[in-house]
C-alpha positions as a Markdown table, in Angstrom:
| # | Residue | x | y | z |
|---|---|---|---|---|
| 1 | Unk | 12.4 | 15.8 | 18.3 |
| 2 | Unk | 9.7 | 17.6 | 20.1 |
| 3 | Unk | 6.7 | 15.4 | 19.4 |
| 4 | Unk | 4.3 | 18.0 | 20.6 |
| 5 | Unk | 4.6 | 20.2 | 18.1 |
| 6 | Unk | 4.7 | 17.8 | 15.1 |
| 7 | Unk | 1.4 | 17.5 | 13.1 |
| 8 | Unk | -0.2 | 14.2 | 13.7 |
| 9 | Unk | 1.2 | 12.1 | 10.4 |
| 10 | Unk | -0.7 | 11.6 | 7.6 |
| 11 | Unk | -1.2 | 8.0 | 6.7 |
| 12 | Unk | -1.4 | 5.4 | 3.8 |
| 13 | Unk | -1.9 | 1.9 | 3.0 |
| 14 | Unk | 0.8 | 0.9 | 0.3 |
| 15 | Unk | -0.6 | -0.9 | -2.8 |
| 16 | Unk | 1.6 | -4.7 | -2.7 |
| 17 | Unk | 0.4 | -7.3 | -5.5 |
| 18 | Unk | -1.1 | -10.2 | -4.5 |
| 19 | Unk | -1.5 | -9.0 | -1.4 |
| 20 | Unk | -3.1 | -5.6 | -0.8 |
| 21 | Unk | -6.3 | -6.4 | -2.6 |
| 22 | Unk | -10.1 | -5.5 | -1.5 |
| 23 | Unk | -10.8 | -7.8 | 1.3 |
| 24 | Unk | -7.4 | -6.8 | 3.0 |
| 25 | Unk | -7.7 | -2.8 | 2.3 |
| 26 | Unk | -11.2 | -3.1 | 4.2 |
| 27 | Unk | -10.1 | -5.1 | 7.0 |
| 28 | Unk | -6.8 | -2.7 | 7.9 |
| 29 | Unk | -8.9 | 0.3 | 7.2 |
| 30 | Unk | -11.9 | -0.6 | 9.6 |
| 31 | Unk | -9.0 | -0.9 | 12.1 |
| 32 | Unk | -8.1 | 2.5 | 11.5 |
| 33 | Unk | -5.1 | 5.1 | 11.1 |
| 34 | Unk | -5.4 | 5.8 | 7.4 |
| 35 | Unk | -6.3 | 8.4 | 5.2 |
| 36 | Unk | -6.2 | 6.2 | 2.1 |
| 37 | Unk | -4.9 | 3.5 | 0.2 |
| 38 | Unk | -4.2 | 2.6 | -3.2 |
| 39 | Unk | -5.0 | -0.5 | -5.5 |
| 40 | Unk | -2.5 | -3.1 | -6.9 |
| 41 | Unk | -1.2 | -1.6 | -10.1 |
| 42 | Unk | -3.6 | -2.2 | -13.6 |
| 43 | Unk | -1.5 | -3.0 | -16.3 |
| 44 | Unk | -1.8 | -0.5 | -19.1 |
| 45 | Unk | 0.0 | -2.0 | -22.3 |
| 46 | Unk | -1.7 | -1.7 | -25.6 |
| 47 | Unk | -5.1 | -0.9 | -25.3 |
| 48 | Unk | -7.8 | 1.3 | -23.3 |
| 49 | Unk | -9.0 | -1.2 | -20.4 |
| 50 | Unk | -13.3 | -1.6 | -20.0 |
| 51 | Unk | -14.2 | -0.5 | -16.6 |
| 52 | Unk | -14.9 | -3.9 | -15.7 |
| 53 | Unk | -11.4 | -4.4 | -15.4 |
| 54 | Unk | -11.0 | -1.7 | -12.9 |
| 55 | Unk | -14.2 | -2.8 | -11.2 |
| 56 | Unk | -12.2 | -5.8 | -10.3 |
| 57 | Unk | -9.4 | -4.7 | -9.2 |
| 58 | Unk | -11.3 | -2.0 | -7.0 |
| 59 | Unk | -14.8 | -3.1 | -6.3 |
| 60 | Unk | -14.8 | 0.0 | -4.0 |
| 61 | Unk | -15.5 | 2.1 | -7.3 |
| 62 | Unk | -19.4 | 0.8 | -6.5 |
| 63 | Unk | -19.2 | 2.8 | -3.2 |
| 64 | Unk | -18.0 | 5.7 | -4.0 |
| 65 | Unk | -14.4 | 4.6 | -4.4 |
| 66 | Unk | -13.9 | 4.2 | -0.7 |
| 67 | Unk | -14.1 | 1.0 | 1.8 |
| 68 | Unk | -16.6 | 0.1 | 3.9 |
| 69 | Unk | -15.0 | 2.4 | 6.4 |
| 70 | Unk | -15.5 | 5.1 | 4.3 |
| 71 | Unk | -11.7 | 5.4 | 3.2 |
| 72 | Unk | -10.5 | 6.8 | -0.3 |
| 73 | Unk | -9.0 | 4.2 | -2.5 |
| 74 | Unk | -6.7 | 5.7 | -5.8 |
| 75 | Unk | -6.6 | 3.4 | -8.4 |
| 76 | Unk | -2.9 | 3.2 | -9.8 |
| 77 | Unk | -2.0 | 2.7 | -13.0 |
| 78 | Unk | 1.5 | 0.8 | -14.9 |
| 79 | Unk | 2.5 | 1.7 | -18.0 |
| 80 | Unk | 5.1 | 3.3 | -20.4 |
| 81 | Unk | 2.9 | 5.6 | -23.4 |
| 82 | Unk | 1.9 | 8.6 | -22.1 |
| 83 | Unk | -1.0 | 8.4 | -24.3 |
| 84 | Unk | -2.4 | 5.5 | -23.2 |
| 85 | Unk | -2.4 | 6.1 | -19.7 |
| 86 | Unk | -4.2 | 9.5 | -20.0 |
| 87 | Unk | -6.7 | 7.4 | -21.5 |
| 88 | Unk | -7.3 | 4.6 | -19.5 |
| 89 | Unk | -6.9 | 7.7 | -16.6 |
| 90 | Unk | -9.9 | 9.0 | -18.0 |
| 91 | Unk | -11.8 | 6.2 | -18.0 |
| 92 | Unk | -10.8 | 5.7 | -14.3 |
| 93 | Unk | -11.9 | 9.3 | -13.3 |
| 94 | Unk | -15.5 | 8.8 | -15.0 |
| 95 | Unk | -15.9 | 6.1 | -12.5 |
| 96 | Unk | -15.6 | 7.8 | -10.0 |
| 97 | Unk | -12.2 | 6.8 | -8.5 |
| 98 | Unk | -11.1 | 10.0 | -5.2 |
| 99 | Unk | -7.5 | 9.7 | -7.1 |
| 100 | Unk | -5.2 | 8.0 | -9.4 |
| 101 | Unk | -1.8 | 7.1 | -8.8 |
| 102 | Unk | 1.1 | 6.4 | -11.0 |
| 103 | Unk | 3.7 | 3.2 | -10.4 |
| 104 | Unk | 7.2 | 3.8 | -11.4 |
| 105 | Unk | 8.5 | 1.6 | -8.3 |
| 106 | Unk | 7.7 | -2.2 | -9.0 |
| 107 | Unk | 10.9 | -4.1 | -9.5 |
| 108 | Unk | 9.3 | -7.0 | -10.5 |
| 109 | Unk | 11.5 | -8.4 | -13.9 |
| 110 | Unk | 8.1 | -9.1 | -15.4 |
| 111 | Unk | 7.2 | -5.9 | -14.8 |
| 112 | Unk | 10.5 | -4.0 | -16.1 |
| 113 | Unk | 10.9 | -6.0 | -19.3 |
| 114 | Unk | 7.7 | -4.4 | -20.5 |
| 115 | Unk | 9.0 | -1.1 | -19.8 |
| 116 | Unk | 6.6 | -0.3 | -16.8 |
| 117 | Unk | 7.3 | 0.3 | -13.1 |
| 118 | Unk | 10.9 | 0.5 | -12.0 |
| 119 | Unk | 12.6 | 0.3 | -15.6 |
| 120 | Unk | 11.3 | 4.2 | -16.0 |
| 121 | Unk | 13.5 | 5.2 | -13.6 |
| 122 | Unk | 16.0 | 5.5 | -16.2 |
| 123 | Unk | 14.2 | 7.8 | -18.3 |
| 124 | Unk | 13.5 | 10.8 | -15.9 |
| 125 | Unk | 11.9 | 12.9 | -19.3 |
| 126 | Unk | 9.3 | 10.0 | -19.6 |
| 127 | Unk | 8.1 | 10.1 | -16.2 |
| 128 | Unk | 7.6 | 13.2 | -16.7 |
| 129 | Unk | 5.4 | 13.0 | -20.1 |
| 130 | Unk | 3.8 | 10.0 | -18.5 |
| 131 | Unk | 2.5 | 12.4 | -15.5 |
| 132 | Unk | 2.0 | 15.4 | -17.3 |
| 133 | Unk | -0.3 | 13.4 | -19.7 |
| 134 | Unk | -2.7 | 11.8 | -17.0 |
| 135 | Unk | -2.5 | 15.1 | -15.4 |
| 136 | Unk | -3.7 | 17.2 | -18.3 |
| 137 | Unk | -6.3 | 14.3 | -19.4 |
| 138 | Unk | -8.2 | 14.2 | -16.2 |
| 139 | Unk | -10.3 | 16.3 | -13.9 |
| 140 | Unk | -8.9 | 19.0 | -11.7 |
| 141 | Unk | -10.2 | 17.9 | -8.7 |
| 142 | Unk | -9.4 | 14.5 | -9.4 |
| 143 | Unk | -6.2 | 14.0 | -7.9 |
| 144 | Unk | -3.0 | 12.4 | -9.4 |
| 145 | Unk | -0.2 | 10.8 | -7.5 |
| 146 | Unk | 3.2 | 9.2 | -8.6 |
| 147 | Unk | 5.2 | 6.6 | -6.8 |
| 148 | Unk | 8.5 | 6.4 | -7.6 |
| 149 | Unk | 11.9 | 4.7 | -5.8 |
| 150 | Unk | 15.9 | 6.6 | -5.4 |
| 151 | Unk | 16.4 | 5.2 | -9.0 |
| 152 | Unk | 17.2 | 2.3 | -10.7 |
| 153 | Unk | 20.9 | 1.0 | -10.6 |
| 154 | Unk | 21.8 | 4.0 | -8.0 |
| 155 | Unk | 20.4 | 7.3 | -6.3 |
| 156 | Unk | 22.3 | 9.4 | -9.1 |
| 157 | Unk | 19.6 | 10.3 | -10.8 |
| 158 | Unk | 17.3 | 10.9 | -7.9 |
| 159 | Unk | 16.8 | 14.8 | -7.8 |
| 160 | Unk | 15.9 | 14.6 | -11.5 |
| 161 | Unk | 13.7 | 12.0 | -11.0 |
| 162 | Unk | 11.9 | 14.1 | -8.5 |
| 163 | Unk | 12.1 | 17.1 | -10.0 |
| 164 | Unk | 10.6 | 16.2 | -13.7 |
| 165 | Unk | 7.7 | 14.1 | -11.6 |
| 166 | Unk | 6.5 | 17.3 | -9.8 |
| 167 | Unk | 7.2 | 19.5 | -12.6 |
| 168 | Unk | 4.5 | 17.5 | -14.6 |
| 169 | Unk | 2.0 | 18.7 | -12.4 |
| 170 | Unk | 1.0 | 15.7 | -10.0 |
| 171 | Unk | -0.5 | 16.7 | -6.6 |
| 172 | Unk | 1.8 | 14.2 | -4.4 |
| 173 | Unk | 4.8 | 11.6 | -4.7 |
| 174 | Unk | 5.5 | 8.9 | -2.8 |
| 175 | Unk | 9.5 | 7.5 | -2.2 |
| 176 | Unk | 10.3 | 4.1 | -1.6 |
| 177 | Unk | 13.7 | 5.0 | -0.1 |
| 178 | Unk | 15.8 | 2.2 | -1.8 |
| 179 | Unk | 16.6 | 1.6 | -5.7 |
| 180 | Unk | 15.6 | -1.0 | -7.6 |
| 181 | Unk | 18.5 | -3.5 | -7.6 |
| 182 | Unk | 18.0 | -3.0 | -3.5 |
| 183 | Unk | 14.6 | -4.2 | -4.1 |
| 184 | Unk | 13.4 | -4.2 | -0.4 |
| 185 | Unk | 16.8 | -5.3 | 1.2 |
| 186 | Unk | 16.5 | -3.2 | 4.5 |
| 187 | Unk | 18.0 | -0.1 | 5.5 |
| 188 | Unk | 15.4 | 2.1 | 3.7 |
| 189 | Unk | 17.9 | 5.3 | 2.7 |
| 190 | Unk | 15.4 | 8.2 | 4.6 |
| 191 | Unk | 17.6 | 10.9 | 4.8 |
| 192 | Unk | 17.6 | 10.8 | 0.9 |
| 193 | Unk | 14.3 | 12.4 | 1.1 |
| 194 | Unk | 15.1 | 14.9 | 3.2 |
| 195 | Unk | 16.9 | 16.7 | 0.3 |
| 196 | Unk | 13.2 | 17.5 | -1.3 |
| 197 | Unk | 10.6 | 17.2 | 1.2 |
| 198 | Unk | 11.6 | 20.7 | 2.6 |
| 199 | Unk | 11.5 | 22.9 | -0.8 |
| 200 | Unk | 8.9 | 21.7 | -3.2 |
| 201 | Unk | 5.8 | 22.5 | -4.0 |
| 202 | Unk | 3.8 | 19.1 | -2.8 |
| 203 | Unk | 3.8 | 16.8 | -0.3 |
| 204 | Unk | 6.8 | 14.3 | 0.0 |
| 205 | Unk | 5.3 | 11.0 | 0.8 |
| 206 | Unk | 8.1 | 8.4 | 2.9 |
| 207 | Unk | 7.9 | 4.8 | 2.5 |
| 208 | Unk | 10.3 | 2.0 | 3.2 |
| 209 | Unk | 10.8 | 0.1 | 6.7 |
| 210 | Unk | 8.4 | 1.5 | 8.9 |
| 211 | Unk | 7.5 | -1.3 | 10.9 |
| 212 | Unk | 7.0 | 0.6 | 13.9 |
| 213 | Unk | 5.6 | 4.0 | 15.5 |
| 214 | Unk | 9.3 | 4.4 | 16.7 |
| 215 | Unk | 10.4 | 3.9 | 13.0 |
| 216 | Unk | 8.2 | 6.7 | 12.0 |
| 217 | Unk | 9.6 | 9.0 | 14.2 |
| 218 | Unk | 12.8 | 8.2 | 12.8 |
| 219 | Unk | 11.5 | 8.6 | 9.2 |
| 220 | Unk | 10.6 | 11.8 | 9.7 |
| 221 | Unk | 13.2 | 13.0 | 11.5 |
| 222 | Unk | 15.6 | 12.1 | 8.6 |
| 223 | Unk | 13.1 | 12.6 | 5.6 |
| 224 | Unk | 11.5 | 15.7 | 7.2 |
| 225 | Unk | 8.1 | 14.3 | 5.3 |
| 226 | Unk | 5.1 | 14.1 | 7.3 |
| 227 | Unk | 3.0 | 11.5 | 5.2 |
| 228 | Unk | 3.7 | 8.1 | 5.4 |
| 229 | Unk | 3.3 | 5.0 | 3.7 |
| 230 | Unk | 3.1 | 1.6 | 5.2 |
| 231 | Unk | 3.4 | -1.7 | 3.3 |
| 232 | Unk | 4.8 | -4.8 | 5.1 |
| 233 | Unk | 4.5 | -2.8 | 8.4 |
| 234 | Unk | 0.4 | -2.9 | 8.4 |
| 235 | Unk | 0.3 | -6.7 | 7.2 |
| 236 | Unk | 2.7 | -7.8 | 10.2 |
| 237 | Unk | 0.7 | -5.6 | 12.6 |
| 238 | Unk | -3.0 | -4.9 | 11.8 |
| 239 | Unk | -3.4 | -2.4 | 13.9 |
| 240 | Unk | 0.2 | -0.5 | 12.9 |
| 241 | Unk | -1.8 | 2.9 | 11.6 |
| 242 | Unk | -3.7 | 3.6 | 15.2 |
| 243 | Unk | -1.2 | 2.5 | 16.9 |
| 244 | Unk | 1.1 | 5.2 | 15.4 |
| 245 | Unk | -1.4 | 7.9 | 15.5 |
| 246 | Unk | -2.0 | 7.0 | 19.0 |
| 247 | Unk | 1.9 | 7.0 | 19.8 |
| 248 | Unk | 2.0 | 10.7 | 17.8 |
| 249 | Unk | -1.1 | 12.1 | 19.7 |
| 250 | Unk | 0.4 | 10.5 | 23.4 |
| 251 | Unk | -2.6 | 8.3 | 23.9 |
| 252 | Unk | -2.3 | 5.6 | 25.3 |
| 253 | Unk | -3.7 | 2.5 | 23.8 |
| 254 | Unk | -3.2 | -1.4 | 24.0 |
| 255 | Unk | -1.4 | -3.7 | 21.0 |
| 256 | Unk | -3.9 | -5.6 | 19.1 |
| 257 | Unk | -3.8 | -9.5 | 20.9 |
| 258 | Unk | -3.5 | -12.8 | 19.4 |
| 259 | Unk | -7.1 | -13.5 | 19.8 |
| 260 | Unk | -8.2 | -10.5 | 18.3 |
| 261 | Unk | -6.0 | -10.9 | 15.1 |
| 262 | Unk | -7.4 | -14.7 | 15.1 |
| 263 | Unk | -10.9 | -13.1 | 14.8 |
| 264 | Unk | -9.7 | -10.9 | 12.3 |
| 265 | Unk | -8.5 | -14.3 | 10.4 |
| 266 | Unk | -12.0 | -15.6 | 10.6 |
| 267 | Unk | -13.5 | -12.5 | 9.0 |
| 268 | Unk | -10.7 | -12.2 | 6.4 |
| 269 | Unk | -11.2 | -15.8 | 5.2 |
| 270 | Unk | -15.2 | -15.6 | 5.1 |
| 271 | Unk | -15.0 | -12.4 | 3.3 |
| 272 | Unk | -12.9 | -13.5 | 1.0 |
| 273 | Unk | -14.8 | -17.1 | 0.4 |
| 274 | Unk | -18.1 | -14.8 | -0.2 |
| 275 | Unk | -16.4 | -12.6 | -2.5 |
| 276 | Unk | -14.3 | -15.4 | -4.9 |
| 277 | Unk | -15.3 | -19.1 | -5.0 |
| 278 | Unk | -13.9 | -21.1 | -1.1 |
| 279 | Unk | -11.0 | -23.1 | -2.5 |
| 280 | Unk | -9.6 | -19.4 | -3.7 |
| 281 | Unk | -9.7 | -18.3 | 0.4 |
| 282 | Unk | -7.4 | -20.5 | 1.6 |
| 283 | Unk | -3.7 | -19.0 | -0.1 |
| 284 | Unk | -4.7 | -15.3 | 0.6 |
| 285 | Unk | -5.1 | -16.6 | 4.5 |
| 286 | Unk | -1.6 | -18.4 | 4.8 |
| 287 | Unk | 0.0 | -15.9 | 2.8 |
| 288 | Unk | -1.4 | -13.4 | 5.6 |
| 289 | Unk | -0.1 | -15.9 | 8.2 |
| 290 | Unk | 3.5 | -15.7 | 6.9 |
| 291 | Unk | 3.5 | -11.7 | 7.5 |
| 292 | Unk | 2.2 | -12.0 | 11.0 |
| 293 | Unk | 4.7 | -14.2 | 12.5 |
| 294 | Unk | 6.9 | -11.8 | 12.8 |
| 295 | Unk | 4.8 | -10.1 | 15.5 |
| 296 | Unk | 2.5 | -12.9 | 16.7 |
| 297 | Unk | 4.6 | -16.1 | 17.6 |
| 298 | Unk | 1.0 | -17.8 | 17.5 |
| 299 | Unk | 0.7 | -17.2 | 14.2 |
| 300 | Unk | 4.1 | -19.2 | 13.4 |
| 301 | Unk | 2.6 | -21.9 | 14.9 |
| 302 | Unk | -1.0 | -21.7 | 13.3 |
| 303 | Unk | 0.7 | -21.8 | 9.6 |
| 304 | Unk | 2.7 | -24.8 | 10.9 |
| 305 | Unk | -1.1 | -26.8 | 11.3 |
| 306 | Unk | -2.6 | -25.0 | 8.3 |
| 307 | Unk | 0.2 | -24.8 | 5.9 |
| 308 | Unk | -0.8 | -28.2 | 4.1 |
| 309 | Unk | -4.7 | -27.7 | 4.3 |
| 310 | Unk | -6.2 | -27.5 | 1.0 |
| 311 | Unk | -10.5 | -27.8 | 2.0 |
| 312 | Unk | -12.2 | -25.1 | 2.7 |
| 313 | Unk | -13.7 | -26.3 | 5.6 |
| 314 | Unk | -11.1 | -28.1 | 7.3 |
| 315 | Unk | -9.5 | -24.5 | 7.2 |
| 316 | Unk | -12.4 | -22.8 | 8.9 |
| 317 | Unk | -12.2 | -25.9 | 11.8 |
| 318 | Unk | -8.6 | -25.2 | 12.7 |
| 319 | Unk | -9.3 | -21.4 | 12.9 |
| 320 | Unk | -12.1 | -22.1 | 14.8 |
| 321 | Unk | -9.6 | -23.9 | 17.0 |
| 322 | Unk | -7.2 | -21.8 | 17.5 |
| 323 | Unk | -10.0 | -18.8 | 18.5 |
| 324 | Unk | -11.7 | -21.3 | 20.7 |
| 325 | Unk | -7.9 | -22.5 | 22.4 |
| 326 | Unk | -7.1 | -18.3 | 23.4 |
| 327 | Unk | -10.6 | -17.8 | 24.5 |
| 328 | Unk | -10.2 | -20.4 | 26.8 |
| 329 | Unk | -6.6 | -19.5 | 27.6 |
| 330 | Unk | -7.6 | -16.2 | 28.3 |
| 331 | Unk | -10.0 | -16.8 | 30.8 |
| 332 | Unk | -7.8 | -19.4 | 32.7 |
């Protein structure tokens, strides 16, 4: 592949419940690399939602929709009545949201026995209503995106899945390369993509496995797409999106260290403990701690002290610890 002449990749940060909330989409995005990112999913089941339910799931719709950083945040939407979405839709474009995005991915069995997420797979025509109808309810410059996977049971249906989601009008669609019974059960099945990202009308956006800038150049080698979505990726390695903008533009530039990402554990765990009551800090921070080990060996052994702590405080002292212990590393 002749990296010179590819466009520099176009970016996103995945939306992953439980995980992907506020406090982490500003800390990845102030690290840089992405062009947005996208909410957890707001259930939409029988009812049109007040806005202070999407203020609290995106607290960025008080600035503008976008993080501190100044990066748009879509606010995605579950549901299965067509109606009802283009409703709750509207309320989310009156408040001001850059874009709203569409889940027909989750697997979660909670999710799919409510007929949202995954489960619409099946139902290619519904997707379809389901798009069209937030399409058609909401502004034209407010964009609307759809995420959807290969199918449910199998990739049979894929092409039809992909086709009656663009049909309906949306402005981009996102592929998690795997079904849903292969959940997130590596490899992700990128060539799949490759039959629509060249001849359609929108941009085909890849996601699946990209843990690396060397796994994006593979992704778009087989996909032929040339926006990307990270998930797991970007939580193992903070600084994944510059690093693979870096790696695309042939700049050189160092991996994020351990004592930066334990810095990056202070901030996380104070801005989360100002934003929710203290005791509420401490899960989001091992939870974080699990997803980092698998680049930062340190961070294997950090959960190993933490992983029992319940006080605030006595949390804050062992990350203290373990910032002061590299400092003082590092300069031996």
């Amino acid at each position: 592949m002749n990296k010179s002449s590819d466009p520099t990749p176009r970016l996103l940060l995945a939306p992953m419940e439980g995980v992907m909330e506020s406090v982490m989409r500003e800390m990845l995005t102030a690290i840089g690399g992405y062009e947005r990112c996208v909410t957890e999913f707001v259930r939409v089941s029988s009812t049109v939602l007040p806005p202070k339910v999407f203020h609290r799931l995106c607290p960025e719709l008080k600035n503008e929709g976008r993080t501190a950083s100044g990066t748009p945040v879509y606010v995605q939407l579950l549901g299965s009545d067509p109606a009802l979405m283009a409703a709750n839709a509207k309320i989310v474009a009156k408040l001001g949201a850059p874009g709203i995005d569409l889940n027909f991915g989750c697997p979660a069995k909670t999710v799919n026995k409510s007929r949202g997420g995954a489960t619409l797979l099946k139902t290619p025509e519904l997707i379809f209503d389901i798009c069209k109808a937030v399409r058609d309810a909401t502004p034209v410059d407010t964009p609307v995106t759809a995420k959807v996977r290969l199918g449910f049971d199998d990739d049979s249906q894929f092409a039809d899945i992909a086709d009656y989601a663009i049909k309906s009008g949306i402005n981009e669609l996102t592929v998690h390369a795997r079904t849903k019974v292969q959940a997130y059960r590596p490899p992700a099945h990128w060539s799949q993509l490759g039959t629509i990202s060249n001849h359609r009308g929108i941009p085909i956006i890849a996601n699946g496995e990209i843990w690396t800038p060397s796994d994006l150049d593979r992704c778009r080698e087989q996909s032929g797409c040339d926006a990307f979505m990270l998930a797991r990726g970007a939580l193992c390695r903070p600084d994944l999106g510059r690093a693979i903008k870096a790696h695309a533009e042939s700049v050189p530039v160092n991996p994020m260290s351990w004592p930066e990402v334990a810095e990056l554990l202070i901030q996380f765990f104070e801005a989360n403990g100002a934003r929710y009551d203290r005791k509420y800090s401490i899960n989001p921070l091992k939870q974080w701690l699990v997803y980092l080990q698998y680049c930062y060996p340190q961070a294997a052994a950090l959960f190993a002290q933490v992983k029992r702590i319940r006080d605030p405080d006595d949390m804050m002292c062992a990350l203290l610890g373990a910032t002061q212990k590299r400092a003082i590393s590092a300069a031996a």
